[in-house]
C-alpha positions as CSV (number, residue, x, y, z in Angstrom):
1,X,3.2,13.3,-24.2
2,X,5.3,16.5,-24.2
3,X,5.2,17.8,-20.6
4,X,7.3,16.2,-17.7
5,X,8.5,16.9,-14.3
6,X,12.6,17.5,-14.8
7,X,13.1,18.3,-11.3
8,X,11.2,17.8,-8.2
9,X,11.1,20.4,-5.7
10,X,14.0,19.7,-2.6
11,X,11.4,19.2,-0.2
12,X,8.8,17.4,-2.6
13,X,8.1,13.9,-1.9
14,X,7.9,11.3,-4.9
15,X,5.0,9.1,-5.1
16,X,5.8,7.1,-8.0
17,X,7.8,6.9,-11.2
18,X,8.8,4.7,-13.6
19,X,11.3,4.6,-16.6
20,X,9.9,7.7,-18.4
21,X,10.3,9.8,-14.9
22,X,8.3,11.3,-12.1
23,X,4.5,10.3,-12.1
24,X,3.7,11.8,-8.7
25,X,4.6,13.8,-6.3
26,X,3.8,15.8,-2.6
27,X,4.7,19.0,-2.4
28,X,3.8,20.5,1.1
29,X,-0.2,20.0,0.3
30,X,-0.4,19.9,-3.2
31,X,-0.8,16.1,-4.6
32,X,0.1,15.9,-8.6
33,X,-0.2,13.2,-10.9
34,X,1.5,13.1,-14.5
35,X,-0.3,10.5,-16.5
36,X,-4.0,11.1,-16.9
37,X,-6.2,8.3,-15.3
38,X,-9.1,10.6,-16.3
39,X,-8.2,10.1,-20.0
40,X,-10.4,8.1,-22.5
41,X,-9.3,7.2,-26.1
42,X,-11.5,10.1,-27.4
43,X,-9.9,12.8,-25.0
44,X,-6.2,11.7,-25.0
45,X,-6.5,12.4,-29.0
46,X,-8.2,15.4,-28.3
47,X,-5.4,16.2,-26.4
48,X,-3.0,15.5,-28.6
49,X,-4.0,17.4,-31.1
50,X,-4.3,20.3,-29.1
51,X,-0.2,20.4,-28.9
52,X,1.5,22.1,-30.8
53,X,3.8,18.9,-31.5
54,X,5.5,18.1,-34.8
55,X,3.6,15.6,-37.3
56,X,5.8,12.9,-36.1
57,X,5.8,13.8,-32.5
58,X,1.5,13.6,-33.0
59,X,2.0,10.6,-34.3
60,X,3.8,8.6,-32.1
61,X,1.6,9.8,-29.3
62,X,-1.5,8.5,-31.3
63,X,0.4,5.4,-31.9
64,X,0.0,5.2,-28.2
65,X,-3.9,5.5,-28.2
66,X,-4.8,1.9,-28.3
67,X,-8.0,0.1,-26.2
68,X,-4.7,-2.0,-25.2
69,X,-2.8,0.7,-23.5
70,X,-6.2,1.9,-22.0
71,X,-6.7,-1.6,-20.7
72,X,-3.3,-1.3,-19.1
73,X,-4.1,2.1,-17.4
74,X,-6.8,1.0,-15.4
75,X,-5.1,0.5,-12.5
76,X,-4.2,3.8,-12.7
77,X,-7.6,4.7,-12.3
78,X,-8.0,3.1,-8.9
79,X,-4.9,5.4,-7.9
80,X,-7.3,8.7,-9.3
81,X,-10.0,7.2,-7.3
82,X,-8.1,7.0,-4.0
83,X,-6.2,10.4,-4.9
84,X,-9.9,12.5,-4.9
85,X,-11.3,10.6,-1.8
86,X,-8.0,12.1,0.3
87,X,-8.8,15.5,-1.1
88,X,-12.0,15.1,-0.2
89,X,-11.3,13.9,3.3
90,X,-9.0,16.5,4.1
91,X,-10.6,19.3,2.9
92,X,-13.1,18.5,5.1
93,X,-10.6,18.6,8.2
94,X,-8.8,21.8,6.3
95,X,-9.4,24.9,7.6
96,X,-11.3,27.1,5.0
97,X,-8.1,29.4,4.2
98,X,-6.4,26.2,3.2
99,X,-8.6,25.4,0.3
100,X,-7.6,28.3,-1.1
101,X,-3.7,28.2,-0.4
């Protein structure tokens, strides 16, 4: 709710986005995600709370905690899904010094 990709690396490939930016992205091996498919209602407040973020700002990212929204995520959640069975693929092909890098 307060972190964002501004710029991606020249040579990163983008994934996906939509109207609030950059939601994933390849850079050489590195996969990264920006929403949180992981999230349920009970850890996304969690989260929130953890920031420091301005009463309002806190606000209108719990105004965004809603069984709706989590609903609406879930395809999301197929994307997580998909995203650990690669890594888990090819770090099986990687040489050990990779999984490192």
């Amino acid at each position: 709710h307060s972190d964002h990709v501004v710029e991606l690396p020249s040579d990163a490939r983008l994934l996906a986005s939509n109207e609030t930016g950059v939601q994933a992205l390849r850079y050489k091996q590195v996969y990264t995600v920006q929403f949180h498919p992981e999230y349920d209602l009970k850890t996304a407040k969690a989260m929130i709370h953890s920031k420091d973020l301005s009463a309002d700002s806190i606000q209108q990212a719990l105004d965004t905690c809603t069984d709706a929204i989590v609903e609406a995520a879930q395809p999301t959640r197929r994307i997580f899904d998909n995203f650990l069975d690669h890594v888990s693929a090819t770090a099986a092909e990687a040489p050990s010094s990779a999984l490192n890098a």
